[in-house]
ZADO-1210 file (C-alpha; in nm, 4 decimals, padded with zeros to 6 digits):
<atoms>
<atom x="20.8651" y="02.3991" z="10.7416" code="UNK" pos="1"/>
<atom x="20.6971" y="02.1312" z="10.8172" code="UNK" pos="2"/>
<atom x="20.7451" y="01.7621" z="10.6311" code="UNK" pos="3"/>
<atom x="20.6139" y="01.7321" z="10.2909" code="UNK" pos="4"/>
<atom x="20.4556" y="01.3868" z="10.1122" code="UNK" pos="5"/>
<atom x="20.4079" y="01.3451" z="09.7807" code="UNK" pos="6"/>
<atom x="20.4707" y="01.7558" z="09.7331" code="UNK" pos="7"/>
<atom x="20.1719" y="01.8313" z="09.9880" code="UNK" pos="8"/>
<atom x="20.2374" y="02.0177" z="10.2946" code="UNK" pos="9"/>
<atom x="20.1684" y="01.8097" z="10.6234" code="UNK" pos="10"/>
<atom x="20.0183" y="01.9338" z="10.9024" code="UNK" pos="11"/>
<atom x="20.0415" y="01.7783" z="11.2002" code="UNK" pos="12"/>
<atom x="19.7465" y="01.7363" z="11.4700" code="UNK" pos="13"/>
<atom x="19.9623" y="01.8710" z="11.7388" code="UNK" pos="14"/>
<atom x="19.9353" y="02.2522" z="11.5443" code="UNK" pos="15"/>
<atom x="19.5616" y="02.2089" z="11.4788" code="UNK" pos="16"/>
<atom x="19.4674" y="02.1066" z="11.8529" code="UNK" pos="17"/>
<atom x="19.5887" y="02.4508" z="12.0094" code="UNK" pos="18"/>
<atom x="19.4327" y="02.7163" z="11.7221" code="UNK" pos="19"/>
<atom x="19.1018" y="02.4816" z="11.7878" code="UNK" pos="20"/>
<atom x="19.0980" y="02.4589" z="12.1452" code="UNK" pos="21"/>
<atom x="19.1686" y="02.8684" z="12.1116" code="UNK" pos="22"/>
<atom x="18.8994" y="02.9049" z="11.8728" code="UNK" pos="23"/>
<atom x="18.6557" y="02.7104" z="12.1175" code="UNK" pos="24"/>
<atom x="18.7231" y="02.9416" z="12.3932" code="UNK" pos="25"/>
<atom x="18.6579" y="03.2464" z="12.2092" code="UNK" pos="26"/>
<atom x="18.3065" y="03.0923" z="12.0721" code="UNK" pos="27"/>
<atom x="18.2137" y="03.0030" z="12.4075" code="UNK" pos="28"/>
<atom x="18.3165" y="03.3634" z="12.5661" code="UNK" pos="29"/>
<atom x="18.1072" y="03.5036" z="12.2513" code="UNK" pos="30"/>
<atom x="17.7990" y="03.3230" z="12.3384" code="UNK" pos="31"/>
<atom x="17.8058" y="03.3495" z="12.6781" code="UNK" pos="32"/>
<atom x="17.8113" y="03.7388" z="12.6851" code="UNK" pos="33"/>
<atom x="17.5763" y="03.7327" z="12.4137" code="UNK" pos="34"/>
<atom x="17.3826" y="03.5685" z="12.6152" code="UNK" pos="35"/>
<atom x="17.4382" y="03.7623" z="12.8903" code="UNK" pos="36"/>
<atom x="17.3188" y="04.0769" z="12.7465" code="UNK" pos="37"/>
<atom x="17.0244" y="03.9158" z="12.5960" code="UNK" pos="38"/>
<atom x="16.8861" y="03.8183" z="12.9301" code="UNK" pos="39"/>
<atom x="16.9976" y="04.1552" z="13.0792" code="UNK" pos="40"/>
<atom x="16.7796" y="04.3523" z="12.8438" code="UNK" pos="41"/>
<atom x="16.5162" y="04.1082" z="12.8329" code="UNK" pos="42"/>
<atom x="16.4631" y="04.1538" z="13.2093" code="UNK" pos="43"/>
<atom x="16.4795" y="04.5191" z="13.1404" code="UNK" pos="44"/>
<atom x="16.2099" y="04.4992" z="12.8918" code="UNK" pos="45"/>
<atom x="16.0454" y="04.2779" z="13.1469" code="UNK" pos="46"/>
<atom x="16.0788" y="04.5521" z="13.4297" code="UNK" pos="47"/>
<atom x="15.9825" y="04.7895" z="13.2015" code="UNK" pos="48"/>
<atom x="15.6857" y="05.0325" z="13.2997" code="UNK" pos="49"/>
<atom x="15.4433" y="05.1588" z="12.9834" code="UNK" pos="50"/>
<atom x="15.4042" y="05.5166" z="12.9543" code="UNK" pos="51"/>
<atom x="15.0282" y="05.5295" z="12.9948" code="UNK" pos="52"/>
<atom x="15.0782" y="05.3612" z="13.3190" code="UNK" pos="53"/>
<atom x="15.0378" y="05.6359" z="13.6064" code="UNK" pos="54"/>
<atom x="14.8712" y="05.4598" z="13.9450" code="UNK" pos="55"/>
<atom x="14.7348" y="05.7143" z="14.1326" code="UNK" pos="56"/>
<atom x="14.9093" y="05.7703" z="14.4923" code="UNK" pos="57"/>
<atom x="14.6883" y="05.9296" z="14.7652" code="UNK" pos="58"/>
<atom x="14.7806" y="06.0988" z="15.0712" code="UNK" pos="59"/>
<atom x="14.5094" y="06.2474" z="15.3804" code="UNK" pos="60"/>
<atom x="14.3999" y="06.5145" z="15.1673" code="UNK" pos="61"/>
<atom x="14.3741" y="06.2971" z="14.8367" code="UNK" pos="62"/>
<atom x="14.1692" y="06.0557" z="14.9829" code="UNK" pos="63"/>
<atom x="13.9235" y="06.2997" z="15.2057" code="UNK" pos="64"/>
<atom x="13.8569" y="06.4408" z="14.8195" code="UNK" pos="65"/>
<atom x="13.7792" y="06.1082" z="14.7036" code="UNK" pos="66"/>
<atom x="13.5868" y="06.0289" z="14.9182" code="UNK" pos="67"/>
<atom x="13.3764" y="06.3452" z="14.8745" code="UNK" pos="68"/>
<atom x="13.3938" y="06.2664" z="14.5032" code="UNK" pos="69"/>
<atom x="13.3053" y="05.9060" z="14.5018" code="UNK" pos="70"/>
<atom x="13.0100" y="05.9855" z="14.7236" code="UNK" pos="71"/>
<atom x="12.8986" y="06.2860" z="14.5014" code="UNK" pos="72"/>
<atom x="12.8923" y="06.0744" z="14.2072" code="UNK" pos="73"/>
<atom x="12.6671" y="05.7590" z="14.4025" code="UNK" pos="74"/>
<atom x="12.4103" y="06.0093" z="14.5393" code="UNK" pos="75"/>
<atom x="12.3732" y="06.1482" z="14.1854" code="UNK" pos="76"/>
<atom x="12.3515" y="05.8588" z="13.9868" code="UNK" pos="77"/>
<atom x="12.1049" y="05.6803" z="14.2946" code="UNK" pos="78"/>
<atom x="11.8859" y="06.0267" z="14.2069" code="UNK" pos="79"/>
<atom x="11.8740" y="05.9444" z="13.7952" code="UNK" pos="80"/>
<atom x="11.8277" y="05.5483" z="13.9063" code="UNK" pos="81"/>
<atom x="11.5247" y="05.6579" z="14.0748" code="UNK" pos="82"/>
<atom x="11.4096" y="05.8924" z="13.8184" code="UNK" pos="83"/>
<atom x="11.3641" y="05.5748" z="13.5543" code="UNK" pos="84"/>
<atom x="11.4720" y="05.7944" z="13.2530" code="UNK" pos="85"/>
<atom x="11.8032" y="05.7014" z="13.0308" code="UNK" pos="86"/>
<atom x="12.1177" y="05.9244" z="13.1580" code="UNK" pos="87"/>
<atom x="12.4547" y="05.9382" z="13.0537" code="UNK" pos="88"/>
<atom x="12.7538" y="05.8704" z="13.3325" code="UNK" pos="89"/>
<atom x="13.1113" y="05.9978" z="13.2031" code="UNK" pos="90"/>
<atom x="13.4044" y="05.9168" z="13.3752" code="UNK" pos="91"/>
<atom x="13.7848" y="06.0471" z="13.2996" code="UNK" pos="92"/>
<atom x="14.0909" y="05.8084" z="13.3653" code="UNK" pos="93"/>
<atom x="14.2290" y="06.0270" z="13.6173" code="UNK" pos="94"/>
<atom x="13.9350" y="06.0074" z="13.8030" code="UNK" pos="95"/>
<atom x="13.9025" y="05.6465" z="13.7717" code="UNK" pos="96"/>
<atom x="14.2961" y="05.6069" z="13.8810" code="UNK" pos="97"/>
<atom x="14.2271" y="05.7930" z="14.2041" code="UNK" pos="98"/>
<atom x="13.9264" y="05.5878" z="14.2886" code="UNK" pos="99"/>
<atom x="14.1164" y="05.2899" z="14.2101" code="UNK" pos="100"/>
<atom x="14.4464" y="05.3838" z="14.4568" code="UNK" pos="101"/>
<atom x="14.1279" y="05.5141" z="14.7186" code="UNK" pos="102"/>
<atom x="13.9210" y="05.1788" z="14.6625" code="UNK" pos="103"/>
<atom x="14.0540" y="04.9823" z="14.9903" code="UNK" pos="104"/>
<atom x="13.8936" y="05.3408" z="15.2281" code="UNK" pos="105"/>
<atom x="13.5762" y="05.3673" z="14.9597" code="UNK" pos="106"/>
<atom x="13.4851" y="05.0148" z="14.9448" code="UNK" pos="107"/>
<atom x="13.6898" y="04.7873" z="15.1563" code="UNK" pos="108"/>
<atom x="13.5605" y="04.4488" z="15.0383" code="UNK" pos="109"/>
<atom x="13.6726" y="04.5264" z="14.6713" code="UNK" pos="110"/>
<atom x="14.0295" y="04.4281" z="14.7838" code="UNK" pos="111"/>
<atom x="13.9136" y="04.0910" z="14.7889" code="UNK" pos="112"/>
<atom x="13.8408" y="04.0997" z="14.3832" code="UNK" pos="113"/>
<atom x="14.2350" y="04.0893" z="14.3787" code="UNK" pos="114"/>
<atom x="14.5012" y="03.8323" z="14.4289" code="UNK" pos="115"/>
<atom x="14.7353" y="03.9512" z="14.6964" code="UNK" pos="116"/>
<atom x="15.0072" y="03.9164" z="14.4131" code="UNK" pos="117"/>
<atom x="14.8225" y="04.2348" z="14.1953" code="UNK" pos="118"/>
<atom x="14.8309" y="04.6175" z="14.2928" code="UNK" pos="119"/>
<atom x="14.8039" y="04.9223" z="14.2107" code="UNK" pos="120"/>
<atom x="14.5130" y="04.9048" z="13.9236" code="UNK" pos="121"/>
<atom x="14.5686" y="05.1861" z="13.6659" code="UNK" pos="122"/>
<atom x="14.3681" y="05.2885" z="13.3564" code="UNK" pos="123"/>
<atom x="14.4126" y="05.4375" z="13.0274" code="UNK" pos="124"/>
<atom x="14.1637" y="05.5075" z="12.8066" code="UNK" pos="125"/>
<atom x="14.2130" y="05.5405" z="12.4384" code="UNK" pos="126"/>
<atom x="13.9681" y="05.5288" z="12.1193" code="UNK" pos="127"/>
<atom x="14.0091" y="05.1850" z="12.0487" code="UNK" pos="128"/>
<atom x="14.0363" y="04.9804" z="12.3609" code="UNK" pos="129"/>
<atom x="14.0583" y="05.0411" z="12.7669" code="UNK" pos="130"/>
<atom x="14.4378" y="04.9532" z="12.8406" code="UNK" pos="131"/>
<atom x="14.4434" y="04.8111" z="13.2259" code="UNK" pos="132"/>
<atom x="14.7565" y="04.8032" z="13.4124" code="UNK" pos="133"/>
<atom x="14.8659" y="04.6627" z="13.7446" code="UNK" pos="134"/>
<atom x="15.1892" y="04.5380" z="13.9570" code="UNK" pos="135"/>
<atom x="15.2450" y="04.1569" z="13.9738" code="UNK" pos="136"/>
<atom x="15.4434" y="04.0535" z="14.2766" code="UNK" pos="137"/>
<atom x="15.4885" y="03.6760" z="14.3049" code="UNK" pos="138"/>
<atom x="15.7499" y="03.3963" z="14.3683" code="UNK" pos="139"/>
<atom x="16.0144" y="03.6664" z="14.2700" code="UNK" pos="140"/>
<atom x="15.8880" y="03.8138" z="14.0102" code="UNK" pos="141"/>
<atom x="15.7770" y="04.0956" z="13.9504" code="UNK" pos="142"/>
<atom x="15.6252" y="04.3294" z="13.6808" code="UNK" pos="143"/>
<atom x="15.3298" y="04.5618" z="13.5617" code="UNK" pos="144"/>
<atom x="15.0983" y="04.3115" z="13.3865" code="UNK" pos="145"/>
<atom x="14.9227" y="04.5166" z="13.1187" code="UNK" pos="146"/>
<atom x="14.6460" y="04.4647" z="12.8770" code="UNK" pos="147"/>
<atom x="14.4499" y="04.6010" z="12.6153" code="UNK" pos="148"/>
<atom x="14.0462" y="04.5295" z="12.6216" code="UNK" pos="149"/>
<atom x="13.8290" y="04.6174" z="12.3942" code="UNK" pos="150"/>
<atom x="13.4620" y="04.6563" z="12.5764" code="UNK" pos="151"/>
<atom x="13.1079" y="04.7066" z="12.3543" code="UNK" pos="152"/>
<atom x="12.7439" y="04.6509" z="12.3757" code="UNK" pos="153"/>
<atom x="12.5782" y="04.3832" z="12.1209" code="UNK" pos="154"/>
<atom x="12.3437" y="04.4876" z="11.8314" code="UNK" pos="155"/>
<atom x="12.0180" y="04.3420" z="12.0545" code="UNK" pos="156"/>
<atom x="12.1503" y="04.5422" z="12.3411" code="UNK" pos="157"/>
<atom x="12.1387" y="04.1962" z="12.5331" code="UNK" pos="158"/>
<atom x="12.5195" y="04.1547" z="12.6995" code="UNK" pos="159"/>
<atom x="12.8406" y="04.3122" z="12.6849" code="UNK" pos="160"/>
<atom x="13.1275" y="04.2168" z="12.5175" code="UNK" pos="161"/>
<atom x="13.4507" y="04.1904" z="12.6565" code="UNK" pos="162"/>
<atom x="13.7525" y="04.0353" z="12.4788" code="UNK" pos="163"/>
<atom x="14.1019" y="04.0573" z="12.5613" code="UNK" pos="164"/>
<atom x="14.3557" y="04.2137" z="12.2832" code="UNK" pos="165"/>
<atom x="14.6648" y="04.2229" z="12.4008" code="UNK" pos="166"/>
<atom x="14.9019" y="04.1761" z="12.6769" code="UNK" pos="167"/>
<atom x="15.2461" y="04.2344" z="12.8341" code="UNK" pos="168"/>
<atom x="15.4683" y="04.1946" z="13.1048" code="UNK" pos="169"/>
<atom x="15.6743" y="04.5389" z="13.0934" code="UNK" pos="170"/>
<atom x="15.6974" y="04.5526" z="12.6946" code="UNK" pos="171"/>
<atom x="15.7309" y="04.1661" z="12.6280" code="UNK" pos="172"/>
<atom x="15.3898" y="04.0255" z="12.4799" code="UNK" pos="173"/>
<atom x="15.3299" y="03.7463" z="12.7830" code="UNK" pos="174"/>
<atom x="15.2549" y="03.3731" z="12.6161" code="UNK" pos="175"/>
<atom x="14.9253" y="03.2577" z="12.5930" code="UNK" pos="176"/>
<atom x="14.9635" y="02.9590" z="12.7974" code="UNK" pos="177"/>
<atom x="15.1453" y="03.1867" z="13.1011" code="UNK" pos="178"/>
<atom x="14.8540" y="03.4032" z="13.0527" code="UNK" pos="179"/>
<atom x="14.5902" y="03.1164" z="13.1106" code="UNK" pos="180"/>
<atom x="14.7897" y="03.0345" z="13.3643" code="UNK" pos="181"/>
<atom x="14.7099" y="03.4098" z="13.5160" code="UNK" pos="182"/>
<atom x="14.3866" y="03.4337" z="13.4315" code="UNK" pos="183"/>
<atom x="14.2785" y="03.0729" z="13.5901" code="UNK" pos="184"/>
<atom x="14.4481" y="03.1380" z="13.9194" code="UNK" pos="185"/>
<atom x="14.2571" y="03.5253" z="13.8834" code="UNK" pos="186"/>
<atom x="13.8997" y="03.3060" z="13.8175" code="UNK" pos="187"/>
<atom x="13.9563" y="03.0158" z="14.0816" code="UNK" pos="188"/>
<atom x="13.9755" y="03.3330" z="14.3366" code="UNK" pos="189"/>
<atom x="13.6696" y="03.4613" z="14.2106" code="UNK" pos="190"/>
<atom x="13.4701" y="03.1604" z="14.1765" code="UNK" pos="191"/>
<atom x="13.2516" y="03.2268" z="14.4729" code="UNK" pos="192"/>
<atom x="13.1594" y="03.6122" z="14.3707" code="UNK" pos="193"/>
<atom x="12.8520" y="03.5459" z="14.1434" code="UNK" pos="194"/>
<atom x="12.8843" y="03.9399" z="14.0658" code="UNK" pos="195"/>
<atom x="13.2134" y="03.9150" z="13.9603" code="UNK" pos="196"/>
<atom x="13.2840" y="03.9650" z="13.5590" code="UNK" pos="197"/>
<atom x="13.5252" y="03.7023" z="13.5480" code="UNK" pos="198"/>
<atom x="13.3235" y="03.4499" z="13.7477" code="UNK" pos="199"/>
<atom x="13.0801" y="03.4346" z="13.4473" code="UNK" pos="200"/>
<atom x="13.3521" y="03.2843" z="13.2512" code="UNK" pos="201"/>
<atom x="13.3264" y="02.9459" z="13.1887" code="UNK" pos="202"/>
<atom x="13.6569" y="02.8872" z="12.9761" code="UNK" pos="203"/>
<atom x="13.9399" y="03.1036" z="12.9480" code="UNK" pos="204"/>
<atom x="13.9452" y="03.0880" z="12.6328" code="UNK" pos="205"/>
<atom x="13.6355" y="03.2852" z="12.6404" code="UNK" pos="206"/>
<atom x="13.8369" y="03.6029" z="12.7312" code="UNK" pos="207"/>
<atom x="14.0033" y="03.6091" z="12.4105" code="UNK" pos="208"/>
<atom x="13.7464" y="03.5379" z="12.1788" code="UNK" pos="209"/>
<atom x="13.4767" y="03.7647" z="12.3695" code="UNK" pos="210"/>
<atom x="13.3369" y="03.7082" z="12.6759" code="UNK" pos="211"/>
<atom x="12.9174" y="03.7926" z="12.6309" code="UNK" pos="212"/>
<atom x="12.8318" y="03.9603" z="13.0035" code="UNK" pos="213"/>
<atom x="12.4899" y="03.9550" z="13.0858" code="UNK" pos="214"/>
<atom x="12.3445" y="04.3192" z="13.0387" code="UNK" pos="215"/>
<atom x="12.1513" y="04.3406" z="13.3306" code="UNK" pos="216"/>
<atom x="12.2931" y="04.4818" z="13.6144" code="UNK" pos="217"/>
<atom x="12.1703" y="04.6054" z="14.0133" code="UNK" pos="218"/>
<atom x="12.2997" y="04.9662" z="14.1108" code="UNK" pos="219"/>
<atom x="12.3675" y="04.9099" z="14.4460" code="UNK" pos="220"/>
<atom x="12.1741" y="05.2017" z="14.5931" code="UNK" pos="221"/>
<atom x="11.8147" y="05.0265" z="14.6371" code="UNK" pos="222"/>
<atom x="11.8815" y="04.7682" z="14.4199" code="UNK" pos="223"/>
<atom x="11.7784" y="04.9277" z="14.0996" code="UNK" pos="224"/>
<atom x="11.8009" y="04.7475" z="13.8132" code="UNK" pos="225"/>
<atom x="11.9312" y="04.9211" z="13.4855" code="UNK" pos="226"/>
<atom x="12.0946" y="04.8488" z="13.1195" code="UNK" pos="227"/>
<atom x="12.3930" y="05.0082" z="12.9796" code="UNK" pos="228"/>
<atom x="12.2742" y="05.1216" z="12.6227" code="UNK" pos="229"/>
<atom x="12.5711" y="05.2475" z="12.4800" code="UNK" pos="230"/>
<atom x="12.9400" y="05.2943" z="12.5974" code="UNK" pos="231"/>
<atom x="13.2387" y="05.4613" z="12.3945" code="UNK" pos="232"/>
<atom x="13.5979" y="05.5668" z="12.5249" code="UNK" pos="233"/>
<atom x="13.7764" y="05.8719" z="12.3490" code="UNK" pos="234"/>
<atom x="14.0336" y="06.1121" z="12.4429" code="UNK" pos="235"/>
<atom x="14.0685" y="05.9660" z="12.8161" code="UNK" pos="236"/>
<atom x="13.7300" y="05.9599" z="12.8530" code="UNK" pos="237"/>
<atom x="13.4522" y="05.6695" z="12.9016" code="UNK" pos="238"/>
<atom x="13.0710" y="05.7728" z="12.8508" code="UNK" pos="239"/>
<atom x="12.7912" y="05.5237" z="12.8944" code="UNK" pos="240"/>
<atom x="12.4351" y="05.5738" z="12.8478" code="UNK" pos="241"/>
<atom x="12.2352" y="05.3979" z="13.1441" code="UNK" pos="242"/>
<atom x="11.8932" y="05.2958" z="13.1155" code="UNK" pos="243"/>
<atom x="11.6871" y="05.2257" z="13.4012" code="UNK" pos="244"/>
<atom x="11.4602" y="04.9122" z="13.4156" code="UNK" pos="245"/>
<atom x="11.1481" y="04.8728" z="13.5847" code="UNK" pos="246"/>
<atom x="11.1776" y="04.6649" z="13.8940" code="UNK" pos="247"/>
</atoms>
């Protein structure tokens, strides 16, 4: 036993040292798995691919159809343009996703509304917002960047609203400022393309409190000028009313 004074029990520093240094290893071992697994299943959240998210792929055959498609669809809505009478235009996601994957053969220049670092555009539609999805390859990193906008035409009918909701890298809601970040470097590369959405922006911040886009737009058969007057998205589904304008 060890040496008593005054009837208390001693303990000497040479029997604390050891069961501390012991208990400092095992803290340090704790919190460096912990940490361990906390980045492991963070980058797993990171890598993480939503369930709505479903790029289209296409091969010969896929494309000669969207092509045939795509075409279809100008030459009819160039014929209601022309006409001058409101129409309505509905479009499914899957649709959409195939034009999307068959965008660089249908329009080539519209690779050039993209960073090199984003690909393969997906959409989903649901009844309260258009969810956009695409991969983000850069400086290592990568990840499907996906966000939730919610799209509507003002009570005058005079611009389009657009304000971001939400978005994520994976499943992990992505910071505000890294999401500036993203969507300055997305307007500096679009600063030149007057018909660009985003190159009507004049802050960022616009994008998340509602970005007002001018509702007048040029169908690019002959030029025709024409207003959306309503839009709504439901079941996978987006339907907008067009009205024509007089030149």
């Amino acid at each position: 036993m060890a040496p008593t004074r005054d009837g208390l029990l001693v303990v000497k520093n040479n029997d604390i040292k050891p069961k501390r240094r012991r208990w400092l290893r095992r803290l340090s071992l704790t919190v460096g798995v912990a940490t361990l697994i906390s980045l492991g299943v963070a980058w797993m959240i990171f890598q993480h691919k939503p369930d709505w998210y479903h790029p289209a792929h296409v091969d010969d055959l896929t494309l000669e159809t969207a092509q045939h498609s795509f075409t279809t669809f100008v030459d009819d809505t160039s014929h209601k343009m022309v006409k001058g009478t409101p129409f309505d235009i509905v479009l499914n996601q899957q649709q959409i996703n195939i034009w999307l994957a068959a965008m660089p053969a249908l329009f080539p220049q519209a690779r050039k509304e993209l960073p090199d670092w984003l690909s393969e555009s997906a959409v989903s539609v649901s009844s309260d917002m258009l969810r956009v999805g695409v991969r983000y390859d850069k400086n290592g990193w990568r990840a499907i960047l996906n966000a939730g906008v919610q799209l509507s035409v003002s009570q005058d009918g005079a611009s389009i609203m657009l304000a971001l909701r939400e978005a994520h890298g994976g499943s992990i809601p992505i910071p505000h400022s890294t999401l500036k970040k993203i969507l300055s470097g997305m307007i500096d590369h679009q600063n030149d393309k007057k018909s660009s959405i985003l190159s009507q922006t004049q802050s960022v911040d616009e994008v998340f409190t509602g970005l007002n886009i001018d509702n007048n737009f040029l169908w690019p058969n002959g030029r025709r000028p024409y207003r959306i007057e309503s839009m709504s998205f439901h079941d996978g589904k987006i339907k907008l009313r067009i009205d024509p304008q007089r030149r």
